[in-house]
LOMAR-287186 format. One record per atom (N, C-alpha, C, CB): residue number from 1; x, y, z. Coordinates in steps of 0.001 Angstrom, whole numbers, plus 524288, in hexadecimal, padded with zeros to 5 digits. Glycine has a CB too. Layout:
N
(ronu NUM, (X, Y, Z))
...
END
This chain:
68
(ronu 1, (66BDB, 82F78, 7AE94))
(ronu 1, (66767, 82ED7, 7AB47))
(ronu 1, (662F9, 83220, 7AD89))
(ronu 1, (665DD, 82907, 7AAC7))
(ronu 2, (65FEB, 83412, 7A93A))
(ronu 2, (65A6D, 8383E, 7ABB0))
(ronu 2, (656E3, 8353E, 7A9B3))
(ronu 2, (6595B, 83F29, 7A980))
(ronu 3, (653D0, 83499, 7AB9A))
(ronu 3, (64DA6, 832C2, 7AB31))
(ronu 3, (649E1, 836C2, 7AC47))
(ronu 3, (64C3E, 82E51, 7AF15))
(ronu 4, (64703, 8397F, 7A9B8))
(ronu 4, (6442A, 83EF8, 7A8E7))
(ronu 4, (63FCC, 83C1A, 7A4C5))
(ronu 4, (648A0, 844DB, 7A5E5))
(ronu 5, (63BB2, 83FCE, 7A68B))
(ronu 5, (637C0, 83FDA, 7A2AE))
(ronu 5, (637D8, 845AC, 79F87))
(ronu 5, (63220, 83EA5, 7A59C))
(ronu 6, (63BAE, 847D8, 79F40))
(ronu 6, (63ACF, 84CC2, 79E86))
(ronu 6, (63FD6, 84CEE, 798B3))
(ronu 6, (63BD9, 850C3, 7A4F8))
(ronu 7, (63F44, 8507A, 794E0))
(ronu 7, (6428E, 850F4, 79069))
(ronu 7, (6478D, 85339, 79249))
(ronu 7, (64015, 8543E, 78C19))
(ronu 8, (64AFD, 85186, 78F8B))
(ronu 8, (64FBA, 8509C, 78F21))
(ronu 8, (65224, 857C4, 78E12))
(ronu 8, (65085, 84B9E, 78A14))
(ronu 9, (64EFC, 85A44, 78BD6))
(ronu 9, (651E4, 85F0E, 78CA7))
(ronu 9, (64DB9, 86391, 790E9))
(ronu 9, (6534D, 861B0, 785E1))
(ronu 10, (64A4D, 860AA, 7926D))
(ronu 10, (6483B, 86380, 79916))
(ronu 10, (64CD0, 861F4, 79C03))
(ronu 10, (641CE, 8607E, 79CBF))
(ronu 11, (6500F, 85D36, 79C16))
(ronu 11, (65397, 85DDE, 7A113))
(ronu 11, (657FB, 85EC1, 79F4B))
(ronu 11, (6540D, 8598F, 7A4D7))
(ronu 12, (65AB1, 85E54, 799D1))
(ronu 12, (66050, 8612A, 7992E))
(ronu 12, (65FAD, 86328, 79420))
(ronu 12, (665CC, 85D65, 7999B))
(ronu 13, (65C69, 869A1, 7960F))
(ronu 13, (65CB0, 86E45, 791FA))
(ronu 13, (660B9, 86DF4, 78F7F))
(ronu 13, (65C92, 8736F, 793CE))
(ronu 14, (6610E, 8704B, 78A6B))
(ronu 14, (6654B, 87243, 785C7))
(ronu 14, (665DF, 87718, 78851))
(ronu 14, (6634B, 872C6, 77EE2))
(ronu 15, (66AB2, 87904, 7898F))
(ronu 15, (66BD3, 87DEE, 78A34))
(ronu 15, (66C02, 88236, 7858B))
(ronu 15, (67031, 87D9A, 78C80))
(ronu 16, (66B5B, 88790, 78960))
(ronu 16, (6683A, 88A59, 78400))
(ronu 16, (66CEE, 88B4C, 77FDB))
(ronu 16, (664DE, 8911E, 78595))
(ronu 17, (67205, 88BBF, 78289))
(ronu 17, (67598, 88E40, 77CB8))
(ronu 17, (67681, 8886E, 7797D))
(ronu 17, (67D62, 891E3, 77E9A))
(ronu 18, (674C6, 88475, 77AB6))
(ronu 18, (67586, 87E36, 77731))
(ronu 18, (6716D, 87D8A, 773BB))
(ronu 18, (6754B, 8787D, 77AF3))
(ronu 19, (66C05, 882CC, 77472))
(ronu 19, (66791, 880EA, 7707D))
(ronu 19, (66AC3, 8842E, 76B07))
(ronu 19, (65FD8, 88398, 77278))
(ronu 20, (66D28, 886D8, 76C54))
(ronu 20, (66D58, 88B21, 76527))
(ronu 20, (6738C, 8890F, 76334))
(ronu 20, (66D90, 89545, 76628))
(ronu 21, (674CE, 8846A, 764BA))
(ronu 21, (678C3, 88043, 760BD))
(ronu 21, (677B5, 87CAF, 75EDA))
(ronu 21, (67C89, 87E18, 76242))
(ronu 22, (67A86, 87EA1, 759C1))
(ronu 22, (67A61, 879C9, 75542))
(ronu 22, (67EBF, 877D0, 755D4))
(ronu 22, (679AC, 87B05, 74F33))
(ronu 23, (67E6D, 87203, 751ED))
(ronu 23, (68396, 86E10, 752AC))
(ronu 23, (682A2, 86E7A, 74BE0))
(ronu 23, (68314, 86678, 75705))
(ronu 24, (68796, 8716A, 74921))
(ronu 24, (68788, 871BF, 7438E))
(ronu 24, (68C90, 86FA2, 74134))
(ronu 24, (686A7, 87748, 741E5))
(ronu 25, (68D2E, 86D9C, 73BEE))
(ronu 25, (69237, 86C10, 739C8))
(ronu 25, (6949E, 87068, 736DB))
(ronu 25, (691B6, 86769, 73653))
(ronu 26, (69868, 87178, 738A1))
(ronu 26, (69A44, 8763E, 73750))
(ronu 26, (6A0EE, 87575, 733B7))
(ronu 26, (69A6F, 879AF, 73D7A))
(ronu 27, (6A081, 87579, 72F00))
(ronu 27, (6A497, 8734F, 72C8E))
(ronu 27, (6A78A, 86B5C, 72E13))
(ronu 27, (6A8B6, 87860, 72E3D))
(ronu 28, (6A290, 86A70, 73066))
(ronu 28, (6A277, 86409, 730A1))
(ronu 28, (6A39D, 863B0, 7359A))
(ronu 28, (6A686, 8607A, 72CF6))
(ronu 29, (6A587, 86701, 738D0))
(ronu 29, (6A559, 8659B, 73EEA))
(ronu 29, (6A0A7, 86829, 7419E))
(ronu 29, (6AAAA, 867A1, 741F5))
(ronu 30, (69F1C, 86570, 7450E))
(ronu 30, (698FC, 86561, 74831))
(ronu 30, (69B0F, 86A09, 74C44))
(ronu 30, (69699, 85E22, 74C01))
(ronu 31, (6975C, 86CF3, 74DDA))
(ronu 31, (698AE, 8736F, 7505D))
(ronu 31, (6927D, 87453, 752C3))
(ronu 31, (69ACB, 8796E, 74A54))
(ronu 32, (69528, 87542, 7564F))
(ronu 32, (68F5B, 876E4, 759C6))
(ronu 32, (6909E, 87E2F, 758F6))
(ronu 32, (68F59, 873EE, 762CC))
(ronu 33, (68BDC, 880DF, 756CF))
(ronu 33, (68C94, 8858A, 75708))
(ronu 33, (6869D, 888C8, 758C7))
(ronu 33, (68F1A, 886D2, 751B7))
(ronu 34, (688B0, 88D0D, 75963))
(ronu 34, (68475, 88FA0, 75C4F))
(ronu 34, (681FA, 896A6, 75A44))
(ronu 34, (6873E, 88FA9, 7628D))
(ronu 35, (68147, 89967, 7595D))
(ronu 35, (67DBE, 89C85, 75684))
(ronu 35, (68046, 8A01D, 75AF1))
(ronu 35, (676C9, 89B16, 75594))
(ronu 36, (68423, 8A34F, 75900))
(ronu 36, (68582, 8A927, 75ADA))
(ronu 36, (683D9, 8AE05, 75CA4))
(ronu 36, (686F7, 8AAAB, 7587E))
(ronu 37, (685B6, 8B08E, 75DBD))
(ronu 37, (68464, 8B6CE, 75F20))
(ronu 37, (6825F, 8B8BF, 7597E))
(ronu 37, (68A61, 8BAD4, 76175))
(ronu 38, (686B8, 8B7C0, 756C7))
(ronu 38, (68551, 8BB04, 74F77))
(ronu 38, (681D1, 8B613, 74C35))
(ronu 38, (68D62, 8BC68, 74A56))
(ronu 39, (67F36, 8B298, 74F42))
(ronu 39, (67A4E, 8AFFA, 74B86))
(ronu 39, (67F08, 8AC16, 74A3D))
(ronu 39, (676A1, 8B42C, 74568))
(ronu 40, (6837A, 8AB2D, 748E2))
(ronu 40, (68539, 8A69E, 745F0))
(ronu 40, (68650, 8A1C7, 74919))
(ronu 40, (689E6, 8A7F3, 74312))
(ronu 41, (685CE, 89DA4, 746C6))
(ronu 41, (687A0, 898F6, 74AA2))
(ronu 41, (68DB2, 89A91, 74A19))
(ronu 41, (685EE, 891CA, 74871))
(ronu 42, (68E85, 89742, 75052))
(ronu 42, (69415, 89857, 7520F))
(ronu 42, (695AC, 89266, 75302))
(ronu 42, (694B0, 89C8A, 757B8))
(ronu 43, (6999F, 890AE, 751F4))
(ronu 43, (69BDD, 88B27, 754A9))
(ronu 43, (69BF9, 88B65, 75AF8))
(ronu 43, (6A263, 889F2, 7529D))
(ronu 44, (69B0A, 887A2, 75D10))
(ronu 44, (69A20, 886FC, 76254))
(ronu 44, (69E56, 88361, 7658E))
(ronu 44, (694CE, 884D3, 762AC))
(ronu 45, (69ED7, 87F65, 76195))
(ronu 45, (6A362, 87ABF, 762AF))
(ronu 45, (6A2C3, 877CF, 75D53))
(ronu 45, (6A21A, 8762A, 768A0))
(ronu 46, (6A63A, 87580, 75B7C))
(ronu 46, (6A76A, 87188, 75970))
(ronu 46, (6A827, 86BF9, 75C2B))
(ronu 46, (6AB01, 872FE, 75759))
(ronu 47, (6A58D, 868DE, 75895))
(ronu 47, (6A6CC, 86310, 75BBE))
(ronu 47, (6AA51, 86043, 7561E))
(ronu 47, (69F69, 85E94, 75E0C))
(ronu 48, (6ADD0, 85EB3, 7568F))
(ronu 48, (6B15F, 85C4C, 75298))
(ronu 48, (6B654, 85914, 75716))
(ronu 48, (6B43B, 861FF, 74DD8))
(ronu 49, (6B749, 85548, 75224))
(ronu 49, (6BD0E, 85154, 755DA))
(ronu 49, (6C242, 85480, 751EB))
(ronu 49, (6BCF4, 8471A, 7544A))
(ronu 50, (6C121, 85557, 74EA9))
(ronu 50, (6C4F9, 85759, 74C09))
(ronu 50, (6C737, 85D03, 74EB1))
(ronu 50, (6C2ED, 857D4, 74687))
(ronu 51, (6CBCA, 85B27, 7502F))
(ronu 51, (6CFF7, 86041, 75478))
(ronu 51, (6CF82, 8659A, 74F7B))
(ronu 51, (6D9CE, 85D71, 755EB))
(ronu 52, (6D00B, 864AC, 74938))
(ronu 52, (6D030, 868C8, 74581))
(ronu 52, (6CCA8, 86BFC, 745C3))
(ronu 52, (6D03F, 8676F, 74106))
(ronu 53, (6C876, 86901, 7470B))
(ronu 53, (6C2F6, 86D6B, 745A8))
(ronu 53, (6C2C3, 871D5, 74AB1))
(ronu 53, (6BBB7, 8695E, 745A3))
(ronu 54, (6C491, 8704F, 74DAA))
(ronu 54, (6C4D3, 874DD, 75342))
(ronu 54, (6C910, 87852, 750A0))
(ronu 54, (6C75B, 871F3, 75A99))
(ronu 55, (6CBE0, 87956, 74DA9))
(ronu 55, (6CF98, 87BC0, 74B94))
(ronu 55, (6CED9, 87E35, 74710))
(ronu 55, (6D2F8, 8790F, 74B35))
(ronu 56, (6C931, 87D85, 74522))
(ronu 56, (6C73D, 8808A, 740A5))
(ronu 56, (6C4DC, 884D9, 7421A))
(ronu 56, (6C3E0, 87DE9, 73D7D))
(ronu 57, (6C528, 88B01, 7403E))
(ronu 57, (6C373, 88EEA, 741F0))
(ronu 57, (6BD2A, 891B0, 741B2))
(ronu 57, (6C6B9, 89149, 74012))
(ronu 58, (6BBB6, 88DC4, 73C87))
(ronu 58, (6B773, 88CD7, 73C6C))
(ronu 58, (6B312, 88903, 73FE4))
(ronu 58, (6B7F0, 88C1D, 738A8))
(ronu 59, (6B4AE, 886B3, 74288))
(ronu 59, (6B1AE, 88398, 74708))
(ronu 59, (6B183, 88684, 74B90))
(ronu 59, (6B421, 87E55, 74885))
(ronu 60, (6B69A, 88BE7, 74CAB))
(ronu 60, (6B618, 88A9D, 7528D))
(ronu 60, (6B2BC, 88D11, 75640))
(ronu 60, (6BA7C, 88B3A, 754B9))
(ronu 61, (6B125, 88BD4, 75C57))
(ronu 61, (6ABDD, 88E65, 75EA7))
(ronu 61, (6AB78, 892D4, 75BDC))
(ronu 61, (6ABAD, 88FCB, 764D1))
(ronu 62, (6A67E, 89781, 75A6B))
(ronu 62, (6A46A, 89B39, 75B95))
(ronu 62, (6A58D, 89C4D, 75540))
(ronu 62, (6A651, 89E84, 760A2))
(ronu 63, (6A6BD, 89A7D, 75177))
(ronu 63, (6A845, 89AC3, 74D55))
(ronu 63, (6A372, 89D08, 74B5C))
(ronu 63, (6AA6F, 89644, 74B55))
(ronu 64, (6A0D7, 8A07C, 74834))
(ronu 64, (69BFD, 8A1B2, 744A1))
(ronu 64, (69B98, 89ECF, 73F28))
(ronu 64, (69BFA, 8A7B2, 74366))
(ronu 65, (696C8, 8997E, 7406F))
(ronu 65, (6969E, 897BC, 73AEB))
(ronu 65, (692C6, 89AD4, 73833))
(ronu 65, (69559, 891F7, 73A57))
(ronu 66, (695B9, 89B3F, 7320C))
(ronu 66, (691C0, 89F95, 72FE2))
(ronu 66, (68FB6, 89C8F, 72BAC))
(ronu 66, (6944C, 8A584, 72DD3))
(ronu 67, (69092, 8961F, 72ACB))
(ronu 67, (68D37, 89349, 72870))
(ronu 67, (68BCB, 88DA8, 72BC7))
(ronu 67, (68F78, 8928B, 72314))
(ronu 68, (68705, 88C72, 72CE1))
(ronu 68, (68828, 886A1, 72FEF))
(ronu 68, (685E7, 88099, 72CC4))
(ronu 68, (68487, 88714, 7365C))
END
């Protein structure tokens, strides 16, 4: 436990590549993606329980969504 008088992100900064992600629904599964070299968001990870959706070619890392 911390006991501080001081705010909560003075002592555990957001690191800088975690400020420019979004958490978006991307054909109904939730996708953390991130803004590319060529300007487009890119998938970053998928979070899903369903084993199928890791097997769709459209979800997987680094993918370019060109609608979100």
């Amino acid at each position: 436990m911390l006991y501080t008088p001081m705010p909560w992100e003075m002592i555990f900064p957001e690191p800088v590549e975690a400020q420019d992600q979004l958490w978006v629904s991307v054909r109904g599964r939730l996708c953390q993606v991130r803004r590319g070299p060529d300007g487009w968001p890119r998938i970053e990870r998928l979070v899903s329980t369903d084993p199928q959706d890791y097997l769709e070619p459209a979800l997987n890392p680094h993918q370019a969504l060109f609608t979100l």
